[in-house]
C-alpha positions as a Markdown table, in Angstrom:
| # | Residue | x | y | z |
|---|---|---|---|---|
| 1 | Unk | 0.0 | 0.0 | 0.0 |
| 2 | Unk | 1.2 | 3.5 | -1.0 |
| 3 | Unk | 1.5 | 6.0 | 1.6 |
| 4 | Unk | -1.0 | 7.9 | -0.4 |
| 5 | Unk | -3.5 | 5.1 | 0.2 |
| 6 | Unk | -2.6 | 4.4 | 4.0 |
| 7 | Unk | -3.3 | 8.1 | 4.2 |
| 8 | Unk | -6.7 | 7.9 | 2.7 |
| 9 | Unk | -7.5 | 4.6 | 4.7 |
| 10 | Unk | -6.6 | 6.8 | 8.2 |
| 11 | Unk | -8.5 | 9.3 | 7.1 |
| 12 | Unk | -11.2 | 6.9 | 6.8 |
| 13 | Unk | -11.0 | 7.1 | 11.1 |
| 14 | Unk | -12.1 | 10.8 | 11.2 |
| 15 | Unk | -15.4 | 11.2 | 11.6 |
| 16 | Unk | -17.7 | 14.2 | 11.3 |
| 17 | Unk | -19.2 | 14.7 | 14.5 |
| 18 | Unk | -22.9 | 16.0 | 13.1 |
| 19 | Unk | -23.5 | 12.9 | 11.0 |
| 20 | Unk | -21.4 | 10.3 | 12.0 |
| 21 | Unk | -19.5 | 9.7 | 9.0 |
| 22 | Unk | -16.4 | 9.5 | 8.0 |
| 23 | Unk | -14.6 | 12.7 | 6.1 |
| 24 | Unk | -13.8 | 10.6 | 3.3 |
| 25 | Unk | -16.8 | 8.9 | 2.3 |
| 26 | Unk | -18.8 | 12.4 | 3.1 |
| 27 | Unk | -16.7 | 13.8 | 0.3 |
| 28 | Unk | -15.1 | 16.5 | 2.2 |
| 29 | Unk | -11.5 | 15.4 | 1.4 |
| 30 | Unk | -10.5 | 17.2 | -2.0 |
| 31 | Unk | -7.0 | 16.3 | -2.8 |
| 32 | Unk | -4.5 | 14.2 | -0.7 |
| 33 | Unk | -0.7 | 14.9 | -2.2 |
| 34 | Unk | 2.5 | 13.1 | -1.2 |
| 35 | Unk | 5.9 | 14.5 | -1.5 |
| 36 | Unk | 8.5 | 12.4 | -0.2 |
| 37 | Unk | 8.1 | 12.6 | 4.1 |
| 38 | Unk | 5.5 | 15.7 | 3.4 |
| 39 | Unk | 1.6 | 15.2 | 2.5 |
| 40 | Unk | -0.2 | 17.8 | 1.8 |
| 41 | Unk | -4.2 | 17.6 | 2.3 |
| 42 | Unk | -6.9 | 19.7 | 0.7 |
| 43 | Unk | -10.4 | 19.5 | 2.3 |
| 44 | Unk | -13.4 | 21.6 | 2.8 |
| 45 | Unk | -16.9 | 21.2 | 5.4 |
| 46 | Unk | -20.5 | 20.7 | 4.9 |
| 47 | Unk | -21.0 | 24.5 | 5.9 |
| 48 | Unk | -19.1 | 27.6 | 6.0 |
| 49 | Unk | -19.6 | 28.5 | 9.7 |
| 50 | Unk | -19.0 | 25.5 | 10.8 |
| 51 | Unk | -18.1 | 25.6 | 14.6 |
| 52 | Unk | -16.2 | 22.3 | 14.6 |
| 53 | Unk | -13.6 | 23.8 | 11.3 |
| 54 | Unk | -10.2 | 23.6 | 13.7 |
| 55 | Unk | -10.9 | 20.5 | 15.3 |
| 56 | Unk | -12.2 | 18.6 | 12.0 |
| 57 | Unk | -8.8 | 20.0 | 10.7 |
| 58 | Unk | -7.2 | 18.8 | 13.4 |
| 59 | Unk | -8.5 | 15.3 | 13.1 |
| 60 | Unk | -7.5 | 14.9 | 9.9 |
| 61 | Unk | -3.8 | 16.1 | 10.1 |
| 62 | Unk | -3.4 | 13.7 | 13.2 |
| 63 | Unk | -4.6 | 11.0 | 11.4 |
| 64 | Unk | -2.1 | 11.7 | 8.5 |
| 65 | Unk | 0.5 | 12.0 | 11.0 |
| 66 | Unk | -0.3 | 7.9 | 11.9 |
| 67 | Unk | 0.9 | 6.8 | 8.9 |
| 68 | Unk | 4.3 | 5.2 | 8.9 |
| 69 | Unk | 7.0 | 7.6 | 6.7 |
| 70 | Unk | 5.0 | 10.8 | 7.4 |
| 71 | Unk | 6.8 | 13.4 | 9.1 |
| 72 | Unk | 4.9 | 16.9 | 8.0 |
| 73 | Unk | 1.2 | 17.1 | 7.3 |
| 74 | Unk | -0.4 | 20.4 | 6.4 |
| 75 | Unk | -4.3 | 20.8 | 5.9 |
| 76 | Unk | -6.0 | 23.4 | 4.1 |
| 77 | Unk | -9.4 | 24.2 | 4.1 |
| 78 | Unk | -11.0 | 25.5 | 1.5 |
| 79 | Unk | -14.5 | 26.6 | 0.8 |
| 80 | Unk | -14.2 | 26.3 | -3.4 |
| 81 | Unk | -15.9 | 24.3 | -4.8 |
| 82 | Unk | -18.5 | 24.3 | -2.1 |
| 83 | Unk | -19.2 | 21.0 | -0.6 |
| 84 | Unk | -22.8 | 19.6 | -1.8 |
| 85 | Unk | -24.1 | 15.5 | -0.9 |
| 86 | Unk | -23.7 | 14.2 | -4.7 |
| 87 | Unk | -19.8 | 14.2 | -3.5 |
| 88 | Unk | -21.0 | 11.7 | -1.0 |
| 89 | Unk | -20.4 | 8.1 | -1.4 |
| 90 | Unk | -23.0 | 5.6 | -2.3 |
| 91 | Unk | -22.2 | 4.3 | 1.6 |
| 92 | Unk | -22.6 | 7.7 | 2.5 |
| 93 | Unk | -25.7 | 8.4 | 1.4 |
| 94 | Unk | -27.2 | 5.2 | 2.0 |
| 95 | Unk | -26.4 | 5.7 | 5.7 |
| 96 | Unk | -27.9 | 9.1 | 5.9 |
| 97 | Unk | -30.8 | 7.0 | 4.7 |
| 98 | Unk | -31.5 | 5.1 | 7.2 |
């Protein structure tokens, strides 16, 4: 597995406190880049104002930082494009279902 991948997979772990799901399948993850010992992660949130933005950012560098060969791990958040539920996975939406 790539460190790329084990990233993803970690971030899998983080999970959005208001619906229980994890960033990844909620399709709030935009972009997860890997330079060497440095990954670089591009995100966003289901709502501009959301109170929870530094901890959810946070989360998701710690969870990075896990991963075996990481040593620097910076998050941005960005609000462009703005986050709507067709990112979600099928998974996603199916749980949000129920």
């Amino acid at each position: 597995m790539t460190i790329q991948e084990e990233v993803q997979e970690r971030l899998r772990e983080v999970i959005d406190p208001e619906l229980g799901i994890n960033v990844v399948d909620l399709g709030l993850i935009y972009k997860v880049e890997v330079n060497g010992e440095d990954v670089e992660i591009t995100m966003t949130l289901t709502t501009m104002g959301c109170p929870l933005h530094d901890q959810m950012a946070r989360a998701v560098r710690f969870a990075a930082e896990r991963v075996s060969g990481v040593k620097n791990v910076n998050v941005q958040v960005v609000w462009s494009p703005p986050w709507n539920p067709s990112m979600m996975s099928d998974a996603a939406k199916a749980a949000l279902r129920r």
